[in-house]
C-alpha positions as CSV (number, residue, x, y, z in Angstrom):
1,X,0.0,0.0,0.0
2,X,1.1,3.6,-1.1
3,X,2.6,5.6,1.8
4,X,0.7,8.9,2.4
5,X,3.1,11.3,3.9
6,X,3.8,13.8,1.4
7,X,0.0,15.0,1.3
8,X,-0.4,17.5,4.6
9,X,-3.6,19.4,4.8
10,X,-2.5,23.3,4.5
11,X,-0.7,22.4,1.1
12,X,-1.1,22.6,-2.7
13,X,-2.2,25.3,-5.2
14,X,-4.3,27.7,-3.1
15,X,-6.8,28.4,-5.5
16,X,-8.4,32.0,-4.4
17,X,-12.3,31.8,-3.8
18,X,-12.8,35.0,-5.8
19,X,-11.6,32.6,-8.9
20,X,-15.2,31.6,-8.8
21,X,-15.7,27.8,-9.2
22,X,-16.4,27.8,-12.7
23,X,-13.8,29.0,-13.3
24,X,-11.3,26.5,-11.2
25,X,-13.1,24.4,-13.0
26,X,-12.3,25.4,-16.2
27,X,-8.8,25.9,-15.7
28,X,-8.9,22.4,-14.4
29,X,-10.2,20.9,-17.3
30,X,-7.5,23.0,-19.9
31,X,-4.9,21.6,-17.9
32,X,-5.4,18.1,-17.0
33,X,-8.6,17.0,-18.7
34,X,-12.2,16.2,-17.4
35,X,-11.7,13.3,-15.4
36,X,-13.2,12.8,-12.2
37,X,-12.4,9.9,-10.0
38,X,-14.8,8.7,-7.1
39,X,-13.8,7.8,-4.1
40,X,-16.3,5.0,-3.1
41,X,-14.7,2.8,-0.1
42,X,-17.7,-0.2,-1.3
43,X,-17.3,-3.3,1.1
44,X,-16.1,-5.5,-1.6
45,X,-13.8,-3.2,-3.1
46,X,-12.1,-2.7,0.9
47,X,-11.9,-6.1,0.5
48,X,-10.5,-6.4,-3.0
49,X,-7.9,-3.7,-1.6
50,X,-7.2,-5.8,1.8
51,X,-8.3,-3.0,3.6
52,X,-10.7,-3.6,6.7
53,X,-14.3,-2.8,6.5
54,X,-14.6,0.0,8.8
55,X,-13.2,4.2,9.1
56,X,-9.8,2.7,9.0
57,X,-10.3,1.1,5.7
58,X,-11.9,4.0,3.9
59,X,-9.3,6.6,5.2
60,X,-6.5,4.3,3.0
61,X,-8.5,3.7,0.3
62,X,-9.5,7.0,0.1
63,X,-5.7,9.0,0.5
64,X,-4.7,5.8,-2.0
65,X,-7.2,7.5,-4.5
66,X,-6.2,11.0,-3.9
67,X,-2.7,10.3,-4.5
68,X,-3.0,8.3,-7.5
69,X,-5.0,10.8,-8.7
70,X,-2.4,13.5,-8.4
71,X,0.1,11.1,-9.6
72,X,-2.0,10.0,-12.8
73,X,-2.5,13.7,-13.9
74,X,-6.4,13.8,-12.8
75,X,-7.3,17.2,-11.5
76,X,-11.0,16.1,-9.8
77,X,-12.2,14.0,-7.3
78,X,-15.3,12.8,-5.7
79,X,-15.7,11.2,-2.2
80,X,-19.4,9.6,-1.9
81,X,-20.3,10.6,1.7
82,X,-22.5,7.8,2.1
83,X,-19.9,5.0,1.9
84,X,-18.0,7.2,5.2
85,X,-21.1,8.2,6.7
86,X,-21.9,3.9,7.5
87,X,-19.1,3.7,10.2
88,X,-20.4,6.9,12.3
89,X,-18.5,9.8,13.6
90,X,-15.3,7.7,13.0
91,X,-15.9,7.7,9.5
92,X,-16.8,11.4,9.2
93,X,-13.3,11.6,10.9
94,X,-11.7,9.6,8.3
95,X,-13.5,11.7,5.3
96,X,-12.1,15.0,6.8
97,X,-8.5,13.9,5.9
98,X,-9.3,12.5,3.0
99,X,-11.1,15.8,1.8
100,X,-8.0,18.0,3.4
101,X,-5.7,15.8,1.7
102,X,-7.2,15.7,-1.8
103,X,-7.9,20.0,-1.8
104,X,-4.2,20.0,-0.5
105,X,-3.1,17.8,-3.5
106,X,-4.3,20.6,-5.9
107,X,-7.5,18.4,-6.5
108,X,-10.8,20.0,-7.3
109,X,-12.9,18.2,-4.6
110,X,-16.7,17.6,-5.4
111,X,-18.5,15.7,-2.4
112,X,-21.2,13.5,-3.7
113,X,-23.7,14.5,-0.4
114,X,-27.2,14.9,-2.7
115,X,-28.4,16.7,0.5
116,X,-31.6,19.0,-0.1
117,X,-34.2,20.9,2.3
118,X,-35.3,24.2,2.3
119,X,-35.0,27.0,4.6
120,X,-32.6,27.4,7.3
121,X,-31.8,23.0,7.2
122,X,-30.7,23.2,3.3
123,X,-28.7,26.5,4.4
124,X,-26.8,24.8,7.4
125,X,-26.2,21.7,5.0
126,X,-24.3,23.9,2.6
127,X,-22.2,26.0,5.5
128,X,-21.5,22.1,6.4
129,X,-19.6,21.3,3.0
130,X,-19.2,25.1,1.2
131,X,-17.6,27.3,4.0
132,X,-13.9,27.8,3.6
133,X,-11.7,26.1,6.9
134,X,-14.8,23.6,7.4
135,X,-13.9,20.5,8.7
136,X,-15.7,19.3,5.8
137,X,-14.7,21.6,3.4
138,X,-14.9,21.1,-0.4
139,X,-15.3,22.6,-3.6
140,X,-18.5,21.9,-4.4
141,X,-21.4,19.2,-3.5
142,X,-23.7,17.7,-5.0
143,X,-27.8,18.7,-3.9
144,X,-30.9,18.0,-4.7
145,X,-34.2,20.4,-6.0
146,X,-37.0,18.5,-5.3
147,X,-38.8,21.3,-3.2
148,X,-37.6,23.2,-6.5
149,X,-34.3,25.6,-7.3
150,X,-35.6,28.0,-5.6
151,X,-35.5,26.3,-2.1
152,X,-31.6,25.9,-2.7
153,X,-31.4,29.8,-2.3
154,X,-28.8,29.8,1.0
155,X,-26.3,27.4,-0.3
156,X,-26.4,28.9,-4.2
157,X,-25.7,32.1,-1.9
158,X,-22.8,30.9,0.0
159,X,-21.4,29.2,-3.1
160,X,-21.5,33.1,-4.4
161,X,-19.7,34.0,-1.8
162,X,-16.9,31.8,-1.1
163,X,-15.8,30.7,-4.5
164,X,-17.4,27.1,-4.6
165,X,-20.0,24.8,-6.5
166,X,-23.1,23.1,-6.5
167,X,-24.2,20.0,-8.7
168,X,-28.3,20.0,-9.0
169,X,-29.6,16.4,-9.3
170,X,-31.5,16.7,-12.7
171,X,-31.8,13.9,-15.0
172,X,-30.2,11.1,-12.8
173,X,-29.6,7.1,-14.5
174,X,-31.5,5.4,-11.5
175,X,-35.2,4.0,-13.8
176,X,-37.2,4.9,-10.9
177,X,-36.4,8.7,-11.4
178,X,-37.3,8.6,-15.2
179,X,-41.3,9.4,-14.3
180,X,-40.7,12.4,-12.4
181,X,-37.9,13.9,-14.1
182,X,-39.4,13.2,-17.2
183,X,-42.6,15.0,-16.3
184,X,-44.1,17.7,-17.8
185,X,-45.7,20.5,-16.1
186,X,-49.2,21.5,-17.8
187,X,-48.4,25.8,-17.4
188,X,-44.9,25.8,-18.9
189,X,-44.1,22.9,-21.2
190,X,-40.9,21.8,-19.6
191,X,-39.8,18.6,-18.2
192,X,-38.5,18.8,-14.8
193,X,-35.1,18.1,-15.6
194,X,-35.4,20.8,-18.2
195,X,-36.4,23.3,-16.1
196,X,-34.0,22.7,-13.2
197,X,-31.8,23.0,-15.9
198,X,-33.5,26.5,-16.4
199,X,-33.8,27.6,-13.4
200,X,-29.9,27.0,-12.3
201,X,-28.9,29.0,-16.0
202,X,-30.9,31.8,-14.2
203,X,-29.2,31.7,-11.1
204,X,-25.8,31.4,-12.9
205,X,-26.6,34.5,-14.9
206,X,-28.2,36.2,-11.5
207,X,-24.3,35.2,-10.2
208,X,-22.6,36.7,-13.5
209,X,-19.8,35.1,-13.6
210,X,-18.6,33.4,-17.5
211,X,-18.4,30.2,-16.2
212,X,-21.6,29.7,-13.8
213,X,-20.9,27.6,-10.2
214,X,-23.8,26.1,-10.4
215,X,-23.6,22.9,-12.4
216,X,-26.4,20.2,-13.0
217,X,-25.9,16.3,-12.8
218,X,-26.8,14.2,-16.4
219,X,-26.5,10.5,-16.7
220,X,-24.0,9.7,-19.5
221,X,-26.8,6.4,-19.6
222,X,-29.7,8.4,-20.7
223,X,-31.5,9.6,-23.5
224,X,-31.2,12.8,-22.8
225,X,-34.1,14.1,-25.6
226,X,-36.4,11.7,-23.7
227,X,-35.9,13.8,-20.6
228,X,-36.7,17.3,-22.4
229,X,-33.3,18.7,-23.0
230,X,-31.9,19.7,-26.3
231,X,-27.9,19.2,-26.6
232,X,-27.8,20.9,-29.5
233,X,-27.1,24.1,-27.8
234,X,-26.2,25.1,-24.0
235,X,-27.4,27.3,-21.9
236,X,-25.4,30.9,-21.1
237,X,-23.2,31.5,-18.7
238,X,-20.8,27.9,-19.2
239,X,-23.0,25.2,-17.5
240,X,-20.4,23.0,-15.7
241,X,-21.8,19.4,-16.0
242,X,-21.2,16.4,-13.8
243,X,-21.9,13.2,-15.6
244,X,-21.8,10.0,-13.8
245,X,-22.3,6.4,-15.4
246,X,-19.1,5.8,-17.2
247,X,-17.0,2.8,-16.6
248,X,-19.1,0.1,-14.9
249,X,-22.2,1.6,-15.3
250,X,-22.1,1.3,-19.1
251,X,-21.4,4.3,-20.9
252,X,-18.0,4.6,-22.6
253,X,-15.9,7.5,-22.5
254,X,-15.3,7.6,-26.2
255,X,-19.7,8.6,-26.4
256,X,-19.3,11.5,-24.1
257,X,-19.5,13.7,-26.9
258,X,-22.5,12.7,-28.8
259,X,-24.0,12.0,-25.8
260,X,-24.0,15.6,-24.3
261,X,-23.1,17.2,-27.5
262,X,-22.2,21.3,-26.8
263,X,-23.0,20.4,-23.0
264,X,-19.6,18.5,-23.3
265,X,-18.3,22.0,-23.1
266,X,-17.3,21.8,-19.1
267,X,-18.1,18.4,-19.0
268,X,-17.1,16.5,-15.8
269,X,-16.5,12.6,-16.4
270,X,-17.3,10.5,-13.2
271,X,-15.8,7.4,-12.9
272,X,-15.3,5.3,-9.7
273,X,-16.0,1.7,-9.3
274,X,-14.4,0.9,-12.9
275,X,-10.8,3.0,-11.8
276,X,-11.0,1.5,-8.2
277,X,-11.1,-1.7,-9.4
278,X,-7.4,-1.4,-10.7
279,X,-6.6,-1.8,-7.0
280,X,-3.7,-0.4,-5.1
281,X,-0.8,-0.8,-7.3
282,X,-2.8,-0.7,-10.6
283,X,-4.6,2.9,-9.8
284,X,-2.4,5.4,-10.8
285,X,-2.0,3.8,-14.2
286,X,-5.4,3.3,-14.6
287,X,-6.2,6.8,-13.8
288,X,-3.4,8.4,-16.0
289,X,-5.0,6.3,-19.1
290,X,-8.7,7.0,-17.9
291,X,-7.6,11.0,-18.0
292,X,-6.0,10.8,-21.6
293,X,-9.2,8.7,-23.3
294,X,-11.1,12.0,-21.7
295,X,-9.3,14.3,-22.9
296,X,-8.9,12.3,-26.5
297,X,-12.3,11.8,-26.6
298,X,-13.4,15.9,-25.6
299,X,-10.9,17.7,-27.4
């Protein structure tokens, strides 16, 4: 197993917040492609890996990942809470050095949370994973509009403010979220995921930045006409796009542009159970090929 040492929280590129996320993002991408590599501590893959099923386990795995990551030319990673949030406060112990770690490494860190509330509970959700020097800091998170975009208004404020992101869930690869997102409402015409997609673009432009911080999740698995958006064109400011379902999920990097077309334009390529499967030694190889069929295949 890789040693870990020479990745100390309080280190790497020190990206200023007034940068705007977009626009970290953006730079990101120029420079080292779109690839984004989860950081999913599974059972089976901890034991694939060796590693112990518990906090222990998914701290390695998870500062393995980060620094095959930064080895294999990556620039983004995502940790999916859930798999740290099953062992307890020990794993939300393990996650905070494993977020430190990766921001320290000069990673752009999205945490895969898919919280979403309203009111002061969605507000205190995003000061959880949006403020800077929180213990669970990142760049952005993932969130979800079900009580509408509008109910997301304190964490799109605070990622204003400090420089990061949000992901809104809106056309996810799950079947079971096909008949709701696919739904059209009677007054306006639009699917839902099209008008989440909507209603972030208006945000964004509310923001004014070029490169908006909010983003929108797409599954690289769907049919993306059947769920009422049109790839033919984007929306204004950039719309940065997080698109998990590559690798073992099915969709193959080499479709990313047909499938999202001129959304590919800050297109950010999930992969995790696929890479992680390399296991310890394999990863940073696997990762480093991974981040050049991205780039081949978006350039």
């Amino acid at each position: 197993m890789a040693q870990h040492g020479g990745v100390r929280a309080g280190e790497g590129d020190g990206a200023a917040a007034s940068d705007g996320f977009g626009t970290r993002l953006q730079r990101i991408i120029a420079e080292r492609g779109g690839l984004c590599v989860g950081i999913d501590p599974h059972s089976y893959l901890l034991a694939d890996w060796a590693l112990p099923d518990d906090a222990s386990g998914a701290r390695e795995l998870g500062l393995a990942v980060v620094e095959a990551a930064a080895r294999g030319g990556a620039g983004i990673v995502k940790p999916q809470v859930a798999f740290f949030e099953r062992f307890g406060s020990a794993g939300y112990a393990a996650l905070e050095e494993v977020l430190a770690a990766a921001r320290a490494a000069g990673l752009l860190v999205i945490a895969d949370v898919k919280r979403g509330d309203l009111g002061t509970s969605v507000e205190a959700y995003g000061e959880a994973w949006l403020t800077p020097g929180a213990p669970l800091e990142a760049d952005a998170m993932t969130i979800s509009a079900f009580q509408g975009v509008g109910s997301l208004a304190g964490p799109i404020r605070l990622a204003a403010e400090s420089g990061k992101g949000l992901f809104v869930l809106a056309a996810t690869s799950n079947p079971e979220a096909a008949a709701i997102q696919t739904s059209v409402a009677p007054d306006s015409g639009r699917s839902v995921a099209r008008a989440i997609i909507e209603d972030v673009t208006v945000q964004n432009q509310a923001i004014g930045h070029v490169a908006g911080p909010l983003g929108v999740v797409l599954g690289a698995t769907l049919d993306l006409s059947v769920f009422g958006i049109d790839v033919s064109s984007a929306p204004t400011p950039e719309l940065p796009v997080l698109a998990p379902g590559f690798g073992h999920q099915g969709a193959r990097i080499e479709d990313a542009a047909s499938i999202y077309g001129e959304y590919a334009r800050m297109l950010v390529v999930s992969e995790s159970r696929g890479i992680l499967s390399a296991g310890p030694d394999g990863l940073a190889d696997t990762i480093a090929t991974r981040a050049a069929e991205v780039r081949t295949a978006l350039a």
